[in-house]
Every structure is written in structure tokens, then in C-alpha cells.
Backbone as CSV, one residue per row, in Angstrom:
resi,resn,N_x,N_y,N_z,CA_x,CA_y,CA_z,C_x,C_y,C_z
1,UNK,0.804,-1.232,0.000,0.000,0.000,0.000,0.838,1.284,0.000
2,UNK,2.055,1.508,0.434,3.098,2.483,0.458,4.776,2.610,-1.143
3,UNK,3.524,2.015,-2.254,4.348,2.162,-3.294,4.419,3.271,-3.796
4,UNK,5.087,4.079,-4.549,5.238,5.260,-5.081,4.156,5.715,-5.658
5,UNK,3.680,4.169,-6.701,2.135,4.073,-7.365,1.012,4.540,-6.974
6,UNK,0.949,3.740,-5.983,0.035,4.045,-4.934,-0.259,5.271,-4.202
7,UNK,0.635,6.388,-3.696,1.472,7.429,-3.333,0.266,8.465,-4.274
8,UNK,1.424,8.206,-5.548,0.432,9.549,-6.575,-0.799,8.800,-6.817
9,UNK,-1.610,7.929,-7.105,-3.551,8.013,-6.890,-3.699,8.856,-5.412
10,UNK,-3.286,8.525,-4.478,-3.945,8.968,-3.425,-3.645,10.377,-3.233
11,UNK,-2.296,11.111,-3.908,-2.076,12.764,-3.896,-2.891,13.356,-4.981
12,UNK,-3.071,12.476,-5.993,-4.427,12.883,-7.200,-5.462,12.591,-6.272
13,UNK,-5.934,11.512,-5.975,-7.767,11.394,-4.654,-7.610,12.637,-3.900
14,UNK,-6.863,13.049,-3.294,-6.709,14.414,-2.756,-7.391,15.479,-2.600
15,UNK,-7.185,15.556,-4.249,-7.488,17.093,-4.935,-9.277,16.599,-5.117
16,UNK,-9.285,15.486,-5.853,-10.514,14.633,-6.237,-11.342,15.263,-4.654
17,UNK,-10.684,14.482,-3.954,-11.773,14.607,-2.075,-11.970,16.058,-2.050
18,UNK,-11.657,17.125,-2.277,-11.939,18.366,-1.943,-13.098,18.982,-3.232
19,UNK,-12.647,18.445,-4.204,-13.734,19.104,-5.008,-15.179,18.220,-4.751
20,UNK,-15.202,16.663,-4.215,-16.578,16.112,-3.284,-17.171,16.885,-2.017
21,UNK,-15.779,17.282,-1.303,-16.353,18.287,-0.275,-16.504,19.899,-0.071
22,UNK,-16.406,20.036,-1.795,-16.105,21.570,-1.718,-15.488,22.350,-0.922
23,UNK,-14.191,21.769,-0.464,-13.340,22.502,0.567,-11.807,22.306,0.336
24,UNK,-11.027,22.600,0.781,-9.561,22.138,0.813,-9.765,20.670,2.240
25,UNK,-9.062,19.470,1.492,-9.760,18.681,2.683,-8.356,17.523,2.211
26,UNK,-8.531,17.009,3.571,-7.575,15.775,3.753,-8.120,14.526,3.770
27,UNK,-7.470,13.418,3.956,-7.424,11.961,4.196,-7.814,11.991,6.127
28,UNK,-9.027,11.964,6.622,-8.890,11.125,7.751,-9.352,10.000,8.186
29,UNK,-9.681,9.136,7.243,-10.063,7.945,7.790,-11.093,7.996,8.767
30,UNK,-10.797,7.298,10.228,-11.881,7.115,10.587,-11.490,7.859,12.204
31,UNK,-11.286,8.942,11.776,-10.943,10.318,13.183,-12.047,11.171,12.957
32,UNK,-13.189,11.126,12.084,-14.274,11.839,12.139,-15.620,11.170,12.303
33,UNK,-15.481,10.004,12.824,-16.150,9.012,13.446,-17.433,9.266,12.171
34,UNK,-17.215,9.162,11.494,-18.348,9.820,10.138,-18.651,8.766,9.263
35,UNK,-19.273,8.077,8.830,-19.216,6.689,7.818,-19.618,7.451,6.921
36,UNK,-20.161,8.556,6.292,-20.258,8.957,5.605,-19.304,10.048,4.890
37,UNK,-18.161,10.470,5.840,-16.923,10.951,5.339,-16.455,10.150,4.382
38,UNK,-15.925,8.641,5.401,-15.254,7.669,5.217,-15.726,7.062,3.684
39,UNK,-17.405,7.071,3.241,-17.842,6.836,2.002,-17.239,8.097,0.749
40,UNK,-17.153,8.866,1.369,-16.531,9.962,0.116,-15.031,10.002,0.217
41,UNK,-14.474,9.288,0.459,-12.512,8.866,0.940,-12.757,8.201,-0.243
42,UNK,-13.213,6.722,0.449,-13.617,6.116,-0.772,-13.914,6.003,-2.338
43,UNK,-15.170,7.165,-2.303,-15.025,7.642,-3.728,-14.640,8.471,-4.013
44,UNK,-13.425,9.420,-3.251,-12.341,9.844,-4.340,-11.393,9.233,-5.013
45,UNK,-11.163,7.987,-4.088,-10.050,7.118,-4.318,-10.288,6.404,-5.702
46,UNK,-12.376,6.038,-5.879,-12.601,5.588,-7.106,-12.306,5.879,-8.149
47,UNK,-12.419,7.783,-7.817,-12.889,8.756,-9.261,-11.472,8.904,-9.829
48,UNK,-10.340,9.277,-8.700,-8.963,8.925,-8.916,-8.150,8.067,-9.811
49,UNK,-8.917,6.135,-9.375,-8.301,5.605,-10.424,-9.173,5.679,-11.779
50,UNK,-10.312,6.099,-11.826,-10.984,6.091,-12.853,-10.761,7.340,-13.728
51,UNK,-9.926,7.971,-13.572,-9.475,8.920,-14.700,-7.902,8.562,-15.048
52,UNK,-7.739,7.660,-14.461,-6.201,6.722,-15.235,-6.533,6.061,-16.263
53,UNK,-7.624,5.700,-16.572,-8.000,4.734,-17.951,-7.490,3.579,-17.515
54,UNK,-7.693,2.616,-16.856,-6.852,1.504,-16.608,-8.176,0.129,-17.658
55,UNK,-7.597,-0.643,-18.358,-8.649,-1.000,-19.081,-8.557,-2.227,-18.514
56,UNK,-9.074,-2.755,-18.690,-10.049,-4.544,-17.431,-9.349,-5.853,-18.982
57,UNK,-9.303,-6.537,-18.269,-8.630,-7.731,-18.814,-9.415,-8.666,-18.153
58,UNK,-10.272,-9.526,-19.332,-10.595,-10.595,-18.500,-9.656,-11.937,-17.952
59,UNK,-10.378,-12.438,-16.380,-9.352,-13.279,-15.741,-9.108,-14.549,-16.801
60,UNK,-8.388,-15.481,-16.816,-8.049,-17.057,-17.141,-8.736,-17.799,-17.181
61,UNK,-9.151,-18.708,-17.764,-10.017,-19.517,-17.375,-10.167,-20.493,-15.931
62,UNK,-8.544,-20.722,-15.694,-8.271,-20.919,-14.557,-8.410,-19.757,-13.223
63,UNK,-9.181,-18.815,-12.990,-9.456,-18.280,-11.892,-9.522,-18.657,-10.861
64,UNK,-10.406,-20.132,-10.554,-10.620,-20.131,-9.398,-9.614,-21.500,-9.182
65,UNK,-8.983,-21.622,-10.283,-7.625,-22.997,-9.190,-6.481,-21.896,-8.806
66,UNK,-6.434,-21.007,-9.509,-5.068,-20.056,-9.409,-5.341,-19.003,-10.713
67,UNK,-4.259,-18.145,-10.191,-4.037,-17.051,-11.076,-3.045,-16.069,-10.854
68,UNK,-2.634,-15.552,-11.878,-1.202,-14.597,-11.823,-1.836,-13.534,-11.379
69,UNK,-1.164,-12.915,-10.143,-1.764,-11.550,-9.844,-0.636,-9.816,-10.412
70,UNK,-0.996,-9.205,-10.868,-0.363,-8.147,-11.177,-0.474,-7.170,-9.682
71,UNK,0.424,-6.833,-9.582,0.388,-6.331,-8.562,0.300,-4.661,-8.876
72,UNK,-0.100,-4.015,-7.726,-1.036,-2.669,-8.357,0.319,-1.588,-9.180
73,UNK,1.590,-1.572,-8.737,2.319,-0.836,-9.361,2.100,-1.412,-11.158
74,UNK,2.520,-2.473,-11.229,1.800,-3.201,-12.549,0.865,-2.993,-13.192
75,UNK,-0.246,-2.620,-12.489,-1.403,-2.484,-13.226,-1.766,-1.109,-13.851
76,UNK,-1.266,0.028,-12.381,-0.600,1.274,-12.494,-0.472,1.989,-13.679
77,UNK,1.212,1.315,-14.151,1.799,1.558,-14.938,1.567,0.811,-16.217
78,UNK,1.104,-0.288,-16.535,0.764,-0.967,-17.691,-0.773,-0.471,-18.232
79,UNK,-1.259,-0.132,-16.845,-3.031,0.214,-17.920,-3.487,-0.887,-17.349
80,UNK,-3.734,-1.633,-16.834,-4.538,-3.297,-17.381,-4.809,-3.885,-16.465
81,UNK,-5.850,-4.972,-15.852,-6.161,-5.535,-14.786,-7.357,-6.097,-14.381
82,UNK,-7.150,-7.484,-14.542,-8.548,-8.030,-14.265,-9.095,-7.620,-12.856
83,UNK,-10.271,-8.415,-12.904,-10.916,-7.769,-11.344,-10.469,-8.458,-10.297
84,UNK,-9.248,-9.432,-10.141,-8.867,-9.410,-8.882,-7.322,-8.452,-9.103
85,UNK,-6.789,-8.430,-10.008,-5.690,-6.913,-10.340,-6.116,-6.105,-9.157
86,UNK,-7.635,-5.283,-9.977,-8.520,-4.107,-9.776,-8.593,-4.252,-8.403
87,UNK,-9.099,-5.406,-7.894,-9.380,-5.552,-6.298,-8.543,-5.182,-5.416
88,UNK,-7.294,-5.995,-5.980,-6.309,-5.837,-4.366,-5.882,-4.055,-4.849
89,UNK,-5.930,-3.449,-6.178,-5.098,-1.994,-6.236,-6.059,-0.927,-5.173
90,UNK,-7.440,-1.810,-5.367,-8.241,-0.393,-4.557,-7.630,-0.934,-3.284
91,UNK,-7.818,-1.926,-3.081,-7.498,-2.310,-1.026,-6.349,-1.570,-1.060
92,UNK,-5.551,-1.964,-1.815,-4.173,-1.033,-1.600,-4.225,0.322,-1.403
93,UNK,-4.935,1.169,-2.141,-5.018,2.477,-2.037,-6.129,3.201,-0.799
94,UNK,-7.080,2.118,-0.370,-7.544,2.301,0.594,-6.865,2.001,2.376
95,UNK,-6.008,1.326,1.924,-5.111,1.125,3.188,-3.947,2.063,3.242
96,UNK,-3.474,2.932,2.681,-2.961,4.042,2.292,-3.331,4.913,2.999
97,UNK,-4.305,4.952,2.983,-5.128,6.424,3.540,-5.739,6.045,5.210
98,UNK,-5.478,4.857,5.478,-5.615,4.583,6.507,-7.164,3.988,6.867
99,UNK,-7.577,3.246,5.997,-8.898,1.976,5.915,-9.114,1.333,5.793
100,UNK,-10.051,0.197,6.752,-9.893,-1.446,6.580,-10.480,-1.330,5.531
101,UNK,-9.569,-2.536,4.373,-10.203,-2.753,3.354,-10.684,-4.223,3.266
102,UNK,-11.612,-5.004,2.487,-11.793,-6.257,2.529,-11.813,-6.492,1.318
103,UNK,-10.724,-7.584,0.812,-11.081,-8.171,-0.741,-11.742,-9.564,-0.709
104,UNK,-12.776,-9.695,-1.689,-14.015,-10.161,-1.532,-13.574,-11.341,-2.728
105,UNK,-13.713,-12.715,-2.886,-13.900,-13.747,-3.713,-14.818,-13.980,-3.698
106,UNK,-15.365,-14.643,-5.199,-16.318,-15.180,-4.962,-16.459,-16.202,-6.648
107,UNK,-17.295,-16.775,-7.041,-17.369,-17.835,-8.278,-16.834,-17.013,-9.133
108,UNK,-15.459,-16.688,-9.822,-15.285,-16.576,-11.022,-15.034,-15.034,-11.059
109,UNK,-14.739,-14.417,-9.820,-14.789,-12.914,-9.510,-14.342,-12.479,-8.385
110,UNK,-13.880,-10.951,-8.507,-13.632,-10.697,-7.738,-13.492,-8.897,-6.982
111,UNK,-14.253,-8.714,-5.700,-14.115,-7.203,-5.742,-13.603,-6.720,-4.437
112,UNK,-14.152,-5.522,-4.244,-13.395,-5.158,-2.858,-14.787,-4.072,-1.948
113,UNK,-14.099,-4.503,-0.224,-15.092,-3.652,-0.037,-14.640,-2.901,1.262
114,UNK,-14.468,-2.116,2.071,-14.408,-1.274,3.307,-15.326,-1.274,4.692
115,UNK,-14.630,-1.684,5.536,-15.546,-0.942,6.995,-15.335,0.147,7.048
116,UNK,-17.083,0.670,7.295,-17.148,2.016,7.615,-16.518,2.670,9.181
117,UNK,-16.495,1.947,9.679,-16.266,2.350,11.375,-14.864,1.619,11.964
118,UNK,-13.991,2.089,12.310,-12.691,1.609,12.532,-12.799,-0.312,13.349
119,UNK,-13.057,-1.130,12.179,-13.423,-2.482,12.624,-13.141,-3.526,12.313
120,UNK,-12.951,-4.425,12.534,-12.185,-5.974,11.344,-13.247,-7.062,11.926
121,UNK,-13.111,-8.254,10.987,-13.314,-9.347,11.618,-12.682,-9.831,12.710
122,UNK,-13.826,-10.756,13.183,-13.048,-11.667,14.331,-11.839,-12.570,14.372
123,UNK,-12.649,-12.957,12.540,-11.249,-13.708,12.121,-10.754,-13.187,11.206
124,UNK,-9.452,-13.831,10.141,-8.928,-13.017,9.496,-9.933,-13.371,7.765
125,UNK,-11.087,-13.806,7.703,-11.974,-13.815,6.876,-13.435,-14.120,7.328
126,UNK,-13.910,-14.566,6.395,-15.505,-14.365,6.572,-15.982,-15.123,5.692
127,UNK,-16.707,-16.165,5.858,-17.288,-16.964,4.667,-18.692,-16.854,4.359
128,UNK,-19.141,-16.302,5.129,-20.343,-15.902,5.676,-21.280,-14.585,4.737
129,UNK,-21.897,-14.882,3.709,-21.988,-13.812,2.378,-23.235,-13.102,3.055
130,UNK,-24.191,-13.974,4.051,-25.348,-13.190,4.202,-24.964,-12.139,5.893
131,UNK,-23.663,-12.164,6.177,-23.476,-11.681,7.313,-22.870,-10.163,6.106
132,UNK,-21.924,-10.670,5.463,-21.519,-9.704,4.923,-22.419,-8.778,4.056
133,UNK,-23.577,-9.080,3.153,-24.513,-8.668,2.708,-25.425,-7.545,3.900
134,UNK,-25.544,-8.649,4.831,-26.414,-7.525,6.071,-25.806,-6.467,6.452
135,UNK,-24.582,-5.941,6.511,-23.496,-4.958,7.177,-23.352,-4.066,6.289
136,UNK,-23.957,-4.987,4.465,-23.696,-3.479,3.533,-25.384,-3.293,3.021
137,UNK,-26.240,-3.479,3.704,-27.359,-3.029,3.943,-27.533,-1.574,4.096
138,UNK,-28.709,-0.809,3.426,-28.849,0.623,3.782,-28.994,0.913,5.063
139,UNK,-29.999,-0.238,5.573,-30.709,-0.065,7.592,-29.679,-0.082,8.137
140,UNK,-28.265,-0.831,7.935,-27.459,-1.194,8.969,-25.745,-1.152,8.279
141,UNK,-25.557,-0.358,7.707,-24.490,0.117,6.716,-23.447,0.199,7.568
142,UNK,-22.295,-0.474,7.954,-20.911,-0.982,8.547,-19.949,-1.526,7.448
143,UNK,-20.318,-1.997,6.492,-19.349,-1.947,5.433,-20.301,-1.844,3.858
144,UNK,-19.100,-0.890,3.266,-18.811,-0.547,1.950,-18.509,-1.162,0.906
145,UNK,-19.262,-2.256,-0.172,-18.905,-3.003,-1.116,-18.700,-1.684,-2.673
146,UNK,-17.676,-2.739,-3.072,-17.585,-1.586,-4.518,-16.793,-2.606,-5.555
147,UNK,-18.103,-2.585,-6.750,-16.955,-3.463,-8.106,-16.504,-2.637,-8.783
148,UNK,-14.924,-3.201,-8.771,-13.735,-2.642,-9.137,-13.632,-2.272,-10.799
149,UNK,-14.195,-3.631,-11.297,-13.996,-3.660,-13.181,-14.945,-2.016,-13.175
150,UNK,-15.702,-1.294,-12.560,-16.715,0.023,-12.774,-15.557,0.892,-13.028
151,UNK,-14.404,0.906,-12.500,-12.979,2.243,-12.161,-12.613,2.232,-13.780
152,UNK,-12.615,1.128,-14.799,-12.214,1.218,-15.346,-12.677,2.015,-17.046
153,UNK,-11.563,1.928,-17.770,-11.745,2.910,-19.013,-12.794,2.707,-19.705
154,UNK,-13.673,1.595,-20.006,-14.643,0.884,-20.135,-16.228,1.362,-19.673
155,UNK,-16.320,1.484,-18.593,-17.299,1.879,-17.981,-17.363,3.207,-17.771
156,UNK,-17.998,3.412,-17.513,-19.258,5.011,-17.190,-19.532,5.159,-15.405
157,UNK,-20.069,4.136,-14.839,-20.569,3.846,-13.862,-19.917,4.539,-12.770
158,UNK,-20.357,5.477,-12.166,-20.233,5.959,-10.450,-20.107,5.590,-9.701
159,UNK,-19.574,5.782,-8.625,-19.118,5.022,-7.058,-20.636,4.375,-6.333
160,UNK,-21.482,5.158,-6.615,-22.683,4.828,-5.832,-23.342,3.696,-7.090
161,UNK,-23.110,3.919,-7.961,-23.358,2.375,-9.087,-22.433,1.826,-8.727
162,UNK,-21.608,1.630,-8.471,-20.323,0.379,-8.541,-20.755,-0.524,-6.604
163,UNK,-21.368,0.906,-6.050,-21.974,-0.028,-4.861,-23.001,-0.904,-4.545
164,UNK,-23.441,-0.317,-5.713,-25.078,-1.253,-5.828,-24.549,-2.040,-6.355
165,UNK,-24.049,-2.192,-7.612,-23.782,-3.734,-7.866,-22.962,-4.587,-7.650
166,UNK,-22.113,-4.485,-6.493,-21.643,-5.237,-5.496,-22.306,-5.977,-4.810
167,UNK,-23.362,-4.957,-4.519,-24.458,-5.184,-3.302,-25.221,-5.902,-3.887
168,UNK,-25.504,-5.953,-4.725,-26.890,-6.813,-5.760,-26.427,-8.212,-6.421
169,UNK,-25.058,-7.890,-6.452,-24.531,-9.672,-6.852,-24.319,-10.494,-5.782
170,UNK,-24.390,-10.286,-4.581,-24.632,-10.474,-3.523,-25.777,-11.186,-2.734
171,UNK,-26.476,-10.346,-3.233,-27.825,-10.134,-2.311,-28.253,-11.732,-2.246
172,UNK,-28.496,-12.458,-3.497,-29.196,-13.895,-3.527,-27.918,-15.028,-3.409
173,UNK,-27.004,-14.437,-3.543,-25.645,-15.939,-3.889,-25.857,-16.805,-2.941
174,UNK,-25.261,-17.614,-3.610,-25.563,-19.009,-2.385,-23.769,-19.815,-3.200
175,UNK,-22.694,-19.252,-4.058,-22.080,-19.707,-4.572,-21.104,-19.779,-2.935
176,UNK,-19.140,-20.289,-3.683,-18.379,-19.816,-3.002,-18.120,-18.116,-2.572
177,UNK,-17.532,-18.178,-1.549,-17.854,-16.872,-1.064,-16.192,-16.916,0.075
178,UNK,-15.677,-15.721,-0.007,-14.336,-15.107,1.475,-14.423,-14.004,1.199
179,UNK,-14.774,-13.636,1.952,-14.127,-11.922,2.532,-13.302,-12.031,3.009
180,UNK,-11.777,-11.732,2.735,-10.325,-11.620,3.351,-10.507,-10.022,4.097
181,UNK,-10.219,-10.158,5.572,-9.847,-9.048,6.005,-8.554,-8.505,5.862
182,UNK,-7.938,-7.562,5.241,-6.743,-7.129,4.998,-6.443,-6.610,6.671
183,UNK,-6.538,-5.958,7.075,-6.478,-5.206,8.530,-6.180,-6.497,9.457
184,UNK,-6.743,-7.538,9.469,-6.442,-8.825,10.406,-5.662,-9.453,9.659
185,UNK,-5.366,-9.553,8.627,-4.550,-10.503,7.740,-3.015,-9.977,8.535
186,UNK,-2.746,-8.758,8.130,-1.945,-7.293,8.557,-1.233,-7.492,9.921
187,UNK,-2.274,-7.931,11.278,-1.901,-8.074,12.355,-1.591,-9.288,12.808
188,UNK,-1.744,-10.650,12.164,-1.276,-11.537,12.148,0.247,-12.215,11.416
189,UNK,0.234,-13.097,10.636,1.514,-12.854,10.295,1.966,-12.511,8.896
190,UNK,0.688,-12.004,8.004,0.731,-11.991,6.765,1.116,-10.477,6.528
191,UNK,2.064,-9.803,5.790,3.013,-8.889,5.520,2.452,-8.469,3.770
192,UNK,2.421,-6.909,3.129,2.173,-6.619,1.839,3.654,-7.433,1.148
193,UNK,3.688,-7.740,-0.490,4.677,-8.091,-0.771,5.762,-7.450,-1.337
194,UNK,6.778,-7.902,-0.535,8.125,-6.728,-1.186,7.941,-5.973,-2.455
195,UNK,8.107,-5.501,-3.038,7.903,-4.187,-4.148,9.808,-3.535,-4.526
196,UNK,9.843,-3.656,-6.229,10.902,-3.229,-6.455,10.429,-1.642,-6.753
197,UNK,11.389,-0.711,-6.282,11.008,0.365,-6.514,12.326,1.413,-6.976
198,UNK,12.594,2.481,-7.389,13.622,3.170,-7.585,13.958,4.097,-6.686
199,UNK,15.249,4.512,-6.330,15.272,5.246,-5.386,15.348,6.662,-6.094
200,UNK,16.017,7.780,-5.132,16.310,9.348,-6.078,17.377,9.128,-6.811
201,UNK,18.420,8.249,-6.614,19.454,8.064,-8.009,19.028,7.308,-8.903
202,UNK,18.111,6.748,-9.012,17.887,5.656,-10.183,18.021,4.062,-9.871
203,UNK,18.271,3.936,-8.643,18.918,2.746,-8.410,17.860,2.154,-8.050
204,UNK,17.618,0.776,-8.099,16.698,-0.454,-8.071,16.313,-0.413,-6.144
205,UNK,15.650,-0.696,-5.438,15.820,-1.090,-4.200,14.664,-1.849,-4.246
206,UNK,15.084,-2.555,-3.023,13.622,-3.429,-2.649,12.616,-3.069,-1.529
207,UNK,11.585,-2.650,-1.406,10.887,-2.095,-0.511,10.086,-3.175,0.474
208,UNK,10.501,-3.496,1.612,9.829,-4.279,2.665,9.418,-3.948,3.886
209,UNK,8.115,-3.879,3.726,7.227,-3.085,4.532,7.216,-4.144,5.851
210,UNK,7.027,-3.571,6.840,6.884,-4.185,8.182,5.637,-4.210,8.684
């Protein structure tokens, strides 16, 4: 989440977050105890990557035995990214700014979604689609679903469309289903993955986040 890549979307979401709040405005996460701040973080971060043009690649046929993941500097810089690409780049850029993010599997797909209120699972996932469905409920709204393939060059679709139809592919499934908590993943023993990056001379380094 602390790649250079990553870095400039969220100093571009920035500028993006202030013209949502008509103000000069920052990143606070969840210090304004606001779930509805925390929803417009969010969709600056969307509108952000969605004026990169990043164009959607469909996954392998092999998706759900395995799959090559591009990792978000990759996707970044190449343009390109299926929807689990797309998935982990938003978690990434949402953990940046300081927000649990959750990347979401499911049959043949894949998206991402946010707690609104500084919160994780119990465990470090969730298999549980109608627990997760109830939490991104309007009555009882604690987390934030959002499909990722919407950010891209392709689509049209708005943050508040890209939530509904998260929410709506959802709503009836009865398929496979994980919500990975990134935030518990984080505090246990699972670490982001090293990242080659350049330094101010040009030189190669390896970046390993703690």
C-alpha cells in the first residue's frame, strides 16, 4: 500500500476529495467518526483511479484454481487488470489512507469492499456472504462493497453504481464466497509483498514493509 504508485492516486484522490467536499480537505479515515466521510474517501479514491484509464482484462479460465496476480504498481503503470488486479489496487489504495479494506472472492470474480467504522473481523476472513450482505445493507451500513472492473476505461458507472452492484450480486448468492480481512490478515503474520522500486538516483531497491 506504500508504493510510489500508490502514493500519486492517493495525492491525485486528494485534490478529487476536496472538489466532493467543496473545501480544501484531507485523508482522515476514521478520526471523524463519520461513515459517511469515510464513504466519500472512498469515492475519491474511485474517481482517482478512474481517470487513469486503466482497461479490465478478463481473468483465465483458470481463476478459481489459481491465477497470476499483477500487482497494483503493474497495473498502475501498464493500464490493465482483471478484477482481482482491480481488487487488491483499490485495497491497496484504501489502506494508504488509513482503511480497513476487505477483498471479496467469490465464483469466477472478484471485488473489494471497506468498513465504515474503525473495525475488522473476528477472524482473518468471513465466509459468511449473508453476514456480509447484512453490514452493507442501507438499515445497517458498517461496510462498503464496490466493483472494481466500474474504475475502469470501459465503464461510465459511479461510485454509488459500482456499490449497488456489489451489493446486488450479492444479495441472492448461495455460490463460493471469502471476505479476506486485509487489517487482520496485517496483524497476524501476513506482511504486503516486497515491491521493487527506484530510489532518487535511479537505483533499483527493494521495498519491505513491516
Amino acid at each position: 500500500p506504500n508504493i510510489n504508485e500508490v502514493k500519486e492516486v492517493v495525492k491525485h484522490a486528494t485534490k478529487v476529495l476536496a472538489e466532493i467536499r467543496k473545501t480544501e480537505s484531507a485523508f482522515v479515515g476514521y478520526q471523524a467518526n463519520d461513515i459517511d466521510s469515510v464513504r466519500e474517501e472512498m469515492m475519491a479514491i474511485y474517481n482517482a483511479l478512474k481517470s487513469i484509464g486503466i482497461n479490465y482484462a478478463n481473468p483465465p479460465a483458470s481463476f478459481n484454481l489459481f491465477q497470476s496476480v499483477r500487482l497494483p504498481n503493474t497495473v498502475l503503470n501498464d493500464k490493465i487488470g482483471t478484477c482481482l488486479d482491480l481488487a487488491i489496487l483499490y485495497c491497496a489504495c484504501l489502506e494508504n489512507v488509513g482503511l480497513n479494506p476487505i477483498l471479496i472472492l467469490v465464483d469466477g470474480h472478484a471485488f473489494a469492499g471497506c468498513f465504515l467504522n474503525d473495525e475488522c473481523f473476528l477472524e482473518k476472513t468471513c465466509t459468511d456472504v449473508g453476514k456480509v450482505f447484512n453490514q452493507s445493507a442501507n438499515d445497517n451500513l458498517t461496510i462498503e462493497l464496490v466493483e472494481c472492473t466500474m474504475f475502469t476505461s470501459s465503464s461510465s458507472q459511479s461510485f454509488n453504481a459500482a456499490t449497488k452492484h456489489a451489493r446486488d450480486n450479492i444479495r441472492l448468492y448461495s455460490g463460493f464466497f471469502c471476505a479476506i480481512d486485509v487489517l487482520s490478515c496485517h496483524k497476524a503474520i501476513y506482511r504486503p509483498i516486497p515491491s521493487l522500486e527506484r530510489d532518487e538516483n535511479g537505483d533499483f531497491v527493494i521495498n519491505i514493509e513491516v
